[in-house]
TORLUMRO-973750 format. One record per residue (C-alpha): x, y, z; residue number from 0. Coordinates in Angstrom, 1 decimal. Layout:
<fikes>
FIKE | xx | yy | zz | n
FIKE | X | Y | Z | NUM
...
</fikes>
This chain:
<fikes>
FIKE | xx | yy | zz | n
FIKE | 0.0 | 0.0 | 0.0 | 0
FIKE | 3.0 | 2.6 | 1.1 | 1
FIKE | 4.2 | 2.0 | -2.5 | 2
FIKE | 1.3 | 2.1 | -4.1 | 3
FIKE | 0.8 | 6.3 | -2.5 | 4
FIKE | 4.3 | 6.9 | -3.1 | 5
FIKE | 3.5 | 5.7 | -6.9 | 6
FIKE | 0.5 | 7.4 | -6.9 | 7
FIKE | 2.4 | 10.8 | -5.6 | 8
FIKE | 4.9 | 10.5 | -8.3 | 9
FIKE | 2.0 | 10.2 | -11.4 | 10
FIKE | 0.3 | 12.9 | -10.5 | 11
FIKE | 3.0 | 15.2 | -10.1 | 12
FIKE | 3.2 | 14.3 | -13.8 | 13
FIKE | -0.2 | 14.8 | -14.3 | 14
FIKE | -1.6 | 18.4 | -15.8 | 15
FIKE | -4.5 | 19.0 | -13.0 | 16
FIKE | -4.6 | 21.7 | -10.9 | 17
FIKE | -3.5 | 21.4 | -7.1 | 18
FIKE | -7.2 | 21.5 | -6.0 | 19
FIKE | -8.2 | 18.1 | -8.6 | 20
FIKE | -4.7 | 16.5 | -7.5 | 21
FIKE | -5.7 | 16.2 | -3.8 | 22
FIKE | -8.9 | 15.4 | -4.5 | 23
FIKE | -7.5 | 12.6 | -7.2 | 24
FIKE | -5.2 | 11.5 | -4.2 | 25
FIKE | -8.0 | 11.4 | -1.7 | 26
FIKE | -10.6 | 9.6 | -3.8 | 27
FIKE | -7.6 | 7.0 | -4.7 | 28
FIKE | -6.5 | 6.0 | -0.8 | 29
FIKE | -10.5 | 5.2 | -1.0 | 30
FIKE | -10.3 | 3.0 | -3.8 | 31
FIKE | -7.6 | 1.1 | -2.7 | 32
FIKE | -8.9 | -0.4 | 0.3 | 33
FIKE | -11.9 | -1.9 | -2.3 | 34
FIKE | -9.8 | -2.7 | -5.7 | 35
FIKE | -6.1 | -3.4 | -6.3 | 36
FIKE | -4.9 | -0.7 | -8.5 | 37
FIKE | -1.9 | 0.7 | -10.4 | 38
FIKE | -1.2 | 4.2 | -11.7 | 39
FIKE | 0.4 | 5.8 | -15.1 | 40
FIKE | 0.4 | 9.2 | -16.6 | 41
FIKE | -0.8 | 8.8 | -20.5 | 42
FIKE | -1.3 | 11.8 | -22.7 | 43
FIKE | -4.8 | 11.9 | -24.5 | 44
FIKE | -5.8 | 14.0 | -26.8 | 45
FIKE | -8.8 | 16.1 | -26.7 | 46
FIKE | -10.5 | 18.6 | -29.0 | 47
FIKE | -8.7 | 21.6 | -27.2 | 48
FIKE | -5.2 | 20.3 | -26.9 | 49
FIKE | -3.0 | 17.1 | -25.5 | 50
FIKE | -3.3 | 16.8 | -21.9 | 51
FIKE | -1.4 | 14.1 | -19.7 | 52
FIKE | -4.0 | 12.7 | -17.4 | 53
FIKE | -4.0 | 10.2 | -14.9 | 54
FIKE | -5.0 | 6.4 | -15.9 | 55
FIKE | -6.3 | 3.4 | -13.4 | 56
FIKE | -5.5 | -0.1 | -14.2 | 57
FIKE | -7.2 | -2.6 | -12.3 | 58
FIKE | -10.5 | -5.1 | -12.1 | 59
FIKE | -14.1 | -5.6 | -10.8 | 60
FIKE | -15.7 | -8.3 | -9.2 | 61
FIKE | -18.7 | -9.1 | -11.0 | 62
FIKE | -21.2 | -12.0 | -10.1 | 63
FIKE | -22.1 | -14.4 | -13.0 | 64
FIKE | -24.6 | -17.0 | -13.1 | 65
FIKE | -23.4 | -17.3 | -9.5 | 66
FIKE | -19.8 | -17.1 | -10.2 | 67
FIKE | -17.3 | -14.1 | -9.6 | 68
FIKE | -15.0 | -13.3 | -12.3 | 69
FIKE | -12.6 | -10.3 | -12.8 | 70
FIKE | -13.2 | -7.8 | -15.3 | 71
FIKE | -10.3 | -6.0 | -16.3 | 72
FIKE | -11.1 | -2.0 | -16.7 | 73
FIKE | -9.1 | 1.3 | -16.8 | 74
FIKE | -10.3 | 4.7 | -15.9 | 75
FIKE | -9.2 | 8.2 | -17.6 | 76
FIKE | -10.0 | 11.0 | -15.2 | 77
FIKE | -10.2 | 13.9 | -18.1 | 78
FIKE | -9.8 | 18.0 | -17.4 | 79
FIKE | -12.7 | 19.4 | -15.4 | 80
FIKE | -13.0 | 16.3 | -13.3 | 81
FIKE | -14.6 | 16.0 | -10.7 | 82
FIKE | -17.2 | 18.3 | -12.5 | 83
FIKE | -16.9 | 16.1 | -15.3 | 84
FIKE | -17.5 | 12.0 | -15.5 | 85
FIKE | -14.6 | 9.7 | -15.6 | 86
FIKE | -14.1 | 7.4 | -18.6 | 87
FIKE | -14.6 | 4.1 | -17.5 | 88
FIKE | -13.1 | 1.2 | -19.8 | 89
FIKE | -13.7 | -2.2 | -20.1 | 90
FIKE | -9.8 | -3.5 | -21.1 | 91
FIKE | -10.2 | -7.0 | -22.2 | 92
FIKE | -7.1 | -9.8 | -22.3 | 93
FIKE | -5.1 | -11.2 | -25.3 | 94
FIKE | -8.0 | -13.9 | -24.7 | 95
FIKE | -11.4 | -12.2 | -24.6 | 96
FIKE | -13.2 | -10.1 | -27.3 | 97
FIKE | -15.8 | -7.0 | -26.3 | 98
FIKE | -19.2 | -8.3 | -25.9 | 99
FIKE | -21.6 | -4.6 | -26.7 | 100
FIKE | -24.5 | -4.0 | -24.9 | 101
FIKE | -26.6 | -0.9 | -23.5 | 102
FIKE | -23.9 | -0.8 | -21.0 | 103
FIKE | -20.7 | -1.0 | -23.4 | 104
FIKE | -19.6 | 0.4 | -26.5 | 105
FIKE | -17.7 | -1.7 | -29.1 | 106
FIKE | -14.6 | 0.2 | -28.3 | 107
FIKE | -15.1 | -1.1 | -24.7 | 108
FIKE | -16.1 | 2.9 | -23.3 | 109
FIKE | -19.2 | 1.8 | -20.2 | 110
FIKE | -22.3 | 3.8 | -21.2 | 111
FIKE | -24.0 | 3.8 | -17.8 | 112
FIKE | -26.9 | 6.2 | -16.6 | 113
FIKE | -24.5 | 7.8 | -13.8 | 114
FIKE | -22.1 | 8.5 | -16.5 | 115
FIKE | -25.1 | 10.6 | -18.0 | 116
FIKE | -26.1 | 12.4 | -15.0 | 117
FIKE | -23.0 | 13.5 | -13.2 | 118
FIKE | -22.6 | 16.4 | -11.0 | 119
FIKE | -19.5 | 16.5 | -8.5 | 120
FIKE | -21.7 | 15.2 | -5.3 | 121
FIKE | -21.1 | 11.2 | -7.6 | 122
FIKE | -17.7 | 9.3 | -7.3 | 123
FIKE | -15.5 | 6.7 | -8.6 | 124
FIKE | -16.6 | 4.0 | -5.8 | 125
FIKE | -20.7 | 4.9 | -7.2 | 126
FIKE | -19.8 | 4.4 | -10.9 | 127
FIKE | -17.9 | 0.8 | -10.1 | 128
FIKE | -20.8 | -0.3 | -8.3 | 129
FIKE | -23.4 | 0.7 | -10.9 | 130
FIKE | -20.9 | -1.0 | -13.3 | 131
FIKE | -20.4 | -3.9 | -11.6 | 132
FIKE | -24.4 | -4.2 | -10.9 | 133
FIKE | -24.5 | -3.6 | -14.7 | 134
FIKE | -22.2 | -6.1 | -16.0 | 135
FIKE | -23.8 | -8.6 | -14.0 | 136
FIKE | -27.2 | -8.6 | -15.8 | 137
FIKE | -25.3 | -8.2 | -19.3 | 138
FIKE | -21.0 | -9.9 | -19.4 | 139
FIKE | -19.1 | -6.9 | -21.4 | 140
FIKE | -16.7 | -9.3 | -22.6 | 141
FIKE | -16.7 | -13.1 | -23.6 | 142
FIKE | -14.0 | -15.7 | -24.2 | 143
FIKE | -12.4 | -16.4 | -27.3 | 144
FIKE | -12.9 | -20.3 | -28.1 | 145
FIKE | -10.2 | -22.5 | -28.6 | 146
FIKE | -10.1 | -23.4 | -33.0 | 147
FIKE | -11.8 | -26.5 | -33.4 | 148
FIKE | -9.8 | -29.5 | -35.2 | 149
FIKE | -11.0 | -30.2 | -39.0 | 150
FIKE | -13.3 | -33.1 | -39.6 | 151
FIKE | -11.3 | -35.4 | -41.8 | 152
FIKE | -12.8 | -35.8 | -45.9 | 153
FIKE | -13.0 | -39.7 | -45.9 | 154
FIKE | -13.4 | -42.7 | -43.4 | 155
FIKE | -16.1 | -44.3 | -42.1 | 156
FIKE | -17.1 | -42.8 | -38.9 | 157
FIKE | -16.3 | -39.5 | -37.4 | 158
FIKE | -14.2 | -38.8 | -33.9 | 159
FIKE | -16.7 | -37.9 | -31.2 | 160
FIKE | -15.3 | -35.4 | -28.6 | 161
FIKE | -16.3 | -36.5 | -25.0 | 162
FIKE | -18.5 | -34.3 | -22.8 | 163
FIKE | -16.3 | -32.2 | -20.5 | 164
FIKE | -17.3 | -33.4 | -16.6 | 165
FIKE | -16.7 | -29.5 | -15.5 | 166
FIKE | -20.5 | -28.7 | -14.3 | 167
FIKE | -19.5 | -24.8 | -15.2 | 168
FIKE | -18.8 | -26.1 | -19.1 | 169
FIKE | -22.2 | -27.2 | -20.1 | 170
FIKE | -25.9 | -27.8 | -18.6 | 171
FIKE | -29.2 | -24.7 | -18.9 | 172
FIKE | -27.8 | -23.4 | -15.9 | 173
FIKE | -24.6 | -21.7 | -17.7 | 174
FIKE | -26.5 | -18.6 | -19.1 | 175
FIKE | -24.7 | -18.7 | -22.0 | 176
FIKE | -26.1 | -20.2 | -25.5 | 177
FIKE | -24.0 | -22.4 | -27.6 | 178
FIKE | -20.9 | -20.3 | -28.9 | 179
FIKE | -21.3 | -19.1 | -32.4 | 180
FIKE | -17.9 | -19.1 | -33.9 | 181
FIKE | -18.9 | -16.4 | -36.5 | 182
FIKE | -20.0 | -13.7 | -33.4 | 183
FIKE | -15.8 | -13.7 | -33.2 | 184
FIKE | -16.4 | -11.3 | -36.0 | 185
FIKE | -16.5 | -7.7 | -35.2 | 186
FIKE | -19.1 | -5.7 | -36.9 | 187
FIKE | -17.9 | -2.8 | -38.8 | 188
FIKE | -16.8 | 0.6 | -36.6 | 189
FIKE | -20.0 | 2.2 | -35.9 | 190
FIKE | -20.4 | 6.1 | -36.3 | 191
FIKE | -18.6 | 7.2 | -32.5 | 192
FIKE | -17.8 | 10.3 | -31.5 | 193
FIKE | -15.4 | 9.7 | -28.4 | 194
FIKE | -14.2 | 12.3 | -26.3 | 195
FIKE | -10.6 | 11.5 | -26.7 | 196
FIKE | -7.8 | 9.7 | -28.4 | 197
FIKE | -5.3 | 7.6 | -26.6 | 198
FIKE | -2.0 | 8.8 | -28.1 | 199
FIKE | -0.2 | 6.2 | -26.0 | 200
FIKE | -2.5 | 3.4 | -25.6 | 201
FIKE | -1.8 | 0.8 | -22.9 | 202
FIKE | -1.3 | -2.3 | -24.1 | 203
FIKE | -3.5 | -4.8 | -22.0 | 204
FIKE | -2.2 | -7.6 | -19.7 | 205
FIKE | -3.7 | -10.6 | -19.1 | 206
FIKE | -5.6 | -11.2 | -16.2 | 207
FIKE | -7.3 | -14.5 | -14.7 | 208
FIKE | -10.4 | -14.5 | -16.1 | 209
FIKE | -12.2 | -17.7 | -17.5 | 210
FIKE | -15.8 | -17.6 | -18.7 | 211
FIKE | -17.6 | -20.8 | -19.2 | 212
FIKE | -18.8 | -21.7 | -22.6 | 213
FIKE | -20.9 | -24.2 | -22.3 | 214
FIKE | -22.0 | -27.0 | -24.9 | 215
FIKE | -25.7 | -27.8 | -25.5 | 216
FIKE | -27.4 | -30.7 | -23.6 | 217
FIKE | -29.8 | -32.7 | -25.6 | 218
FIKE | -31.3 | -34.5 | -22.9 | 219
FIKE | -33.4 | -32.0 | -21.3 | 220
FIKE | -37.1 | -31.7 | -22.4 | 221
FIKE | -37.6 | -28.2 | -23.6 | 222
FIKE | -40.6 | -28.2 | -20.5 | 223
FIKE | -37.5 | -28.3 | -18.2 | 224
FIKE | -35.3 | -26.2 | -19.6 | 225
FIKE | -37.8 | -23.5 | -19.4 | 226
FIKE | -38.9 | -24.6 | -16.5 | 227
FIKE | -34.8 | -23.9 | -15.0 | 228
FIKE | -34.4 | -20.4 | -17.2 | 229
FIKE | -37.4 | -19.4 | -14.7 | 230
FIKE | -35.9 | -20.2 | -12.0 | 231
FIKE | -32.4 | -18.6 | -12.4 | 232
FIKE | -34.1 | -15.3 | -14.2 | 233
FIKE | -36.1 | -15.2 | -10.7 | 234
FIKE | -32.8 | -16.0 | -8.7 | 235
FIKE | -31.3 | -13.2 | -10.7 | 236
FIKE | -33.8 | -11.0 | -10.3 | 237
FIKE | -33.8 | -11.7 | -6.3 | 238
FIKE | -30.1 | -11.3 | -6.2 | 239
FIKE | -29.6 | -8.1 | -8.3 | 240
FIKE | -32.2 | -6.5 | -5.6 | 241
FIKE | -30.1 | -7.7 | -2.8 | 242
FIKE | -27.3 | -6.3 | -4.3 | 243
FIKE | -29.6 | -2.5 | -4.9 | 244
FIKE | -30.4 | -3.0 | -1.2 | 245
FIKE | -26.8 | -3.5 | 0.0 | 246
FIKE | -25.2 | -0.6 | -2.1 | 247
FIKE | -27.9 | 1.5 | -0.5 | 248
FIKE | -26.9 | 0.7 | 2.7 | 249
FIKE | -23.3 | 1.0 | 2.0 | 250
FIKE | -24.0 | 4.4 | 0.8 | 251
FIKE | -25.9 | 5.1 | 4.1 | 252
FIKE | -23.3 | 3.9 | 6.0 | 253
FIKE | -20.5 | 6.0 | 4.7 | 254
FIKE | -22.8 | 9.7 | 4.3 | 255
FIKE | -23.5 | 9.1 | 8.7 | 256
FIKE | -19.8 | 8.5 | 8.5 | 257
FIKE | -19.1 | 11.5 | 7.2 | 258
FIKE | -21.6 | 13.5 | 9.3 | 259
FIKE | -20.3 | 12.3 | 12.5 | 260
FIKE | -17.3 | 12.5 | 11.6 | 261
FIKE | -18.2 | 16.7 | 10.9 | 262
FIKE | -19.9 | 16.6 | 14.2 | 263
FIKE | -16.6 | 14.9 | 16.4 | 264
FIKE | -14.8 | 18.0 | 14.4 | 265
FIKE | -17.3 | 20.5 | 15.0 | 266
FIKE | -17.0 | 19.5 | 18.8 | 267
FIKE | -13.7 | 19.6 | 19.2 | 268
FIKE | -13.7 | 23.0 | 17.5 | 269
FIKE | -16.4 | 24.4 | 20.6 | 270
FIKE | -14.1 | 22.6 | 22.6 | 271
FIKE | -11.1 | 24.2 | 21.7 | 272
FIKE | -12.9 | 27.7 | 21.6 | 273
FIKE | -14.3 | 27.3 | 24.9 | 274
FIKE | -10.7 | 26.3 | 26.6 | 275
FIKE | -9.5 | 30.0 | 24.6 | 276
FIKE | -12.4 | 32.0 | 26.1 | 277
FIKE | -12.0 | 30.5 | 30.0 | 278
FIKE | -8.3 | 31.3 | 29.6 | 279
FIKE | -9.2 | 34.7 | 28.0 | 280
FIKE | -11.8 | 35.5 | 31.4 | 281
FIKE | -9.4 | 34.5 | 33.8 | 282
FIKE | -6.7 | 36.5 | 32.0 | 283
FIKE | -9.1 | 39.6 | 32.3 | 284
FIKE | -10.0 | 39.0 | 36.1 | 285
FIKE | -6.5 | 38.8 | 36.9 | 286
FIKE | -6.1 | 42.1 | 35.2 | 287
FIKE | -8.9 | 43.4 | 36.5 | 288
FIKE | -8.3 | 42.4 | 40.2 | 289
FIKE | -4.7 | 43.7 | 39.9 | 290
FIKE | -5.7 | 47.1 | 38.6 | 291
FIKE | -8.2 | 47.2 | 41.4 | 292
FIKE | -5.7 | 46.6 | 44.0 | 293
FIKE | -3.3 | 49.2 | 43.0 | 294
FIKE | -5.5 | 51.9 | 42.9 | 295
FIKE | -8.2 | 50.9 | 45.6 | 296
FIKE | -6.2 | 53.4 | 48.0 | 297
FIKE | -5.4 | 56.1 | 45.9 | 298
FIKE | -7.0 | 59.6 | 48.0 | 299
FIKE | -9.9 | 61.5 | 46.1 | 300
FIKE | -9.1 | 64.9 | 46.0 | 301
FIKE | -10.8 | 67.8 | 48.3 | 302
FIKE | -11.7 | 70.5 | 45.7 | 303
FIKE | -13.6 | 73.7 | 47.0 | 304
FIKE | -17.9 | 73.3 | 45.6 | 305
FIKE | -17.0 | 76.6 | 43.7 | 306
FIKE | -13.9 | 75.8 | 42.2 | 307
FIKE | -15.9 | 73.2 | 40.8 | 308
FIKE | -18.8 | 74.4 | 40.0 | 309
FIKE | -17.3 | 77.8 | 38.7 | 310
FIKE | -14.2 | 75.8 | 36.8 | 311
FIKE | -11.6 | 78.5 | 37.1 | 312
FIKE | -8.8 | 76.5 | 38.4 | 313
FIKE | -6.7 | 75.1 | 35.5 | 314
FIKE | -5.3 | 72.4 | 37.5 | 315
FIKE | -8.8 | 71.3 | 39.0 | 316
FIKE | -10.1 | 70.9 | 35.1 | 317
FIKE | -6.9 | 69.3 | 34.1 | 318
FIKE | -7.5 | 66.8 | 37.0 | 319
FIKE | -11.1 | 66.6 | 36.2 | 320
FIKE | -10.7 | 65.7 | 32.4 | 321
FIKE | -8.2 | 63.2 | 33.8 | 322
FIKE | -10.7 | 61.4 | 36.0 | 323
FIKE | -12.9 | 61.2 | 33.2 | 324
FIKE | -11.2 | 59.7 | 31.0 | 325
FIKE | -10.2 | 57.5 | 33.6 | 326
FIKE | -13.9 | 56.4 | 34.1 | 327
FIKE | -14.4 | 56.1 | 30.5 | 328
FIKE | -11.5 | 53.8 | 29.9 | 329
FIKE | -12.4 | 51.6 | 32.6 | 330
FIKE | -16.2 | 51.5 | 31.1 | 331
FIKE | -14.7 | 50.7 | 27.9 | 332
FIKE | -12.6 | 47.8 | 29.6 | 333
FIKE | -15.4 | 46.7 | 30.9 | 334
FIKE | -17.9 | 46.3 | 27.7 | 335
FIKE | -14.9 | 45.0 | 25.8 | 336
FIKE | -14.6 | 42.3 | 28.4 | 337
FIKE | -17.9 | 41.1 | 28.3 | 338
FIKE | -18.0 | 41.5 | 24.4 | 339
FIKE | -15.4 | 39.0 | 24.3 | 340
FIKE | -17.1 | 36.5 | 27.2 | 341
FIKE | -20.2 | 36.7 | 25.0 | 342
FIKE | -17.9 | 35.9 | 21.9 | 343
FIKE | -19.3 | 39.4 | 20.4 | 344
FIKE | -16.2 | 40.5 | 18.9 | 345
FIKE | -13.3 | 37.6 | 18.3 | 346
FIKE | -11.4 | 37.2 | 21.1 | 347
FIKE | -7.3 | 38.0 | 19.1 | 348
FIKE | -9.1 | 41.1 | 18.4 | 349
FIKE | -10.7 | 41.5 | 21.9 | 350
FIKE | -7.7 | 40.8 | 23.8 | 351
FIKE | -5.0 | 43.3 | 21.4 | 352
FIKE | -7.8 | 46.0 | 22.5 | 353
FIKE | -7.6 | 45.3 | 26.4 | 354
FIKE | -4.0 | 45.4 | 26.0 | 355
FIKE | -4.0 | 49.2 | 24.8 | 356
FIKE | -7.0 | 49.7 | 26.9 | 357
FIKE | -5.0 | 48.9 | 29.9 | 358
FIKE | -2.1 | 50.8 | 29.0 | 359
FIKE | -4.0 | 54.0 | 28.2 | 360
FIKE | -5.8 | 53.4 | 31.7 | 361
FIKE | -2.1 | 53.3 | 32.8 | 362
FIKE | -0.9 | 56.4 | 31.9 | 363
FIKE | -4.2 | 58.1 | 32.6 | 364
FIKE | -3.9 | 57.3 | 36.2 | 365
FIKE | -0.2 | 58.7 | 36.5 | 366
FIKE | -1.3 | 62.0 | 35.4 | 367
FIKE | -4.0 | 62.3 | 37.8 | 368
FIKE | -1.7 | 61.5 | 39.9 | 369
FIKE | 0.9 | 64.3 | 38.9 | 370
FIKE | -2.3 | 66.3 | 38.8 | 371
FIKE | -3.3 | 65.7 | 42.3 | 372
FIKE | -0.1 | 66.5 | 43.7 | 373
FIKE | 0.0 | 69.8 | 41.9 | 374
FIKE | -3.7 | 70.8 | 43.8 | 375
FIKE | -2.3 | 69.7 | 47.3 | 376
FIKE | 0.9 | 71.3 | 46.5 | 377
FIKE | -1.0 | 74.5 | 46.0 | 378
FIKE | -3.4 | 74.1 | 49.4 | 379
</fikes>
């Protein structure tokens, strides 16, 4: 796995995404490896508004078969614009299958599913595997290539009879396959397609383990019974494609109340965090506030004649007077500030650069009433 991130890393610092698709490419991929084993390259494609070098997925799917699992080999192009945009899904058949086309894959192999057609950047790659996988098990996207039958012999009197093979997965109704056709190994002509892009590099597939039964007829089952069995596995298919609806309904419950408690556990430790910065901001105001109020709890109010204050002729006796208001104004200040912050009015780096310069105003303030006080009981 450790190689498989740093290999990851080192493609899409290759790739031409921005920084913003990259992490979210790198992301989505740590996801997709604990499901699928994968492998990486950079390939340049070319689109109609340039060459781009993009980032390309090699791996397979498990896909359930007439109650057998085999592994489809795919690759996925993540274009510009993703994740706005769909990712190409490919079916990437072996040296020894052929494309089998259906609703759900072109002849070139490109899967034509309905999320394909209807995505918007809330779908993801894990959502279009499953739908292809759900897919491809109603309808195989690829076949075997049979093995090339000896040639009768012109003459002799009898003819060699091949034995029937004693595998129960090579023949018997219950394959789902029909008798193999040799002339379907011919590919009907290109059809008019207008793909997004060209693979200027195109990887050259590798074999992977794959072996799908082809099954030889049985001519000792009474047509009654052989209808009587493609009943019965249509219903069994039927019964198991809803089981697997249902389970990749719950799996998608499961992981969106994973990601909203996971929000929620990050949203509390947020409060938490905020609420351990506003106790240490209170008690960092108190202390403040209780140290202030101790150094000037026994400073002397000044005796000033009623008609020197009422008449405000002495200069010294306004001087001091403007100083104790502004004294009492600072502190009332202090004190809104402070409980601005406790209510988490104002933010408290903000609140708390305020105080500071509060308090330090409030400090010089006091020292020239003090100066000014002096002066008054210098002159009495």
């Amino acid at each position: 796995m450790a190689y498989a991130n740093v290999n990851l890393n080192q493609v899409l610092t290759q790739c031409q995404y921005d920084q913003g698709t990259k992490n979210y490419l790198y992301q989505e991929q740590m996801h997709l490896q604990q499901m699928y084993q994968l492998s990486y390259k950079a390939v340049n494609v070319k689109l109609s508004t340039g060459t781009f070098i993009i980032l390309e997925v090699n791996g397979t799917i498990p896909v359930i078969f007439n109650n057998n699992t085999y592994n489809i080999p795919i690759k996925i192009h993540y274009l510009q614009g993703y994740p706005k945009s769909a990712p190409v899904l490919i079916v990437n058949p072996s040296a020894d299958m052929v494309i089998k086309p259906s609703e759900y894959v072109s002849q070139q192999g490109i899967a034509t599913l309905e999320i394909c057609r209807q995505w918007n950047p809330r779908l993801t790659t894990v959502m279009m595997l499953e739908e292809a996988k759900n897919a491809f098990s109603f309808k195989m996207p690829v076949f075997k290539k049979p093995k090339p039958q000896p040639e009768r012999p012109a003459t002799g009197s009898y003819q060699t009879v091949q034995p029937m093979s004693t595998d129960p997965r090579l023949s018997g109704p219950n394959s789902g396959y029909s008798t193999f056709d040799p002339s379907s190994l011919q590919r009907a002509p290109t059809e008019v397609y207008d793909p997004r892009y060209t693979s200027v590099n195109p990887i050259k597939p590798q074999p992977v383990p794959v072996a799908l039964p082809v099954p030889a007829a049985n001519p000792g089952i009474s047509p009654q019974a052989l209808q009587k069995i493609k009943e019965t596995y249509t219903n069994r298919v039927k019964e198991l494609k809803n089981e697997i609806g249902v389970l990749g309904n719950e799996n998608q419950m499961i992981r969106a109340n994973k990601e909203k408690i996971d929000f929620a556990v990050e949203g509390f430790r947020t409060e938490v965090l905020n609420g351990q910065g506003k106790k240490e901001l209170i008690e960092a105001s108190i202390r403040n506030t209780e140290d202030w109020i101790a150094k000037y709890s026994n400073s002397t109010v000044l005796d000033v004649a009623e008609e020197e204050l009422v008449e405000y002729r002495n200069e010294e006796v306004k001087t001091y007077l403007g100083l104790a208001s502004r004294e009492k104004a600072m502190e009332s200040t202090i004190a809104h500030v402070v409980e601005a912050i406790n209510k988490a009015n104002i933010p408290a780096k903000e609140g708390l650069v305020s105080l500071k310069q509060l308090y330090t105003d409030l400090f010089l303030i006091a020292r020239l009433k003090e100066k000014a006080e002096k002066l008054l009981k210098n002159q009495n």
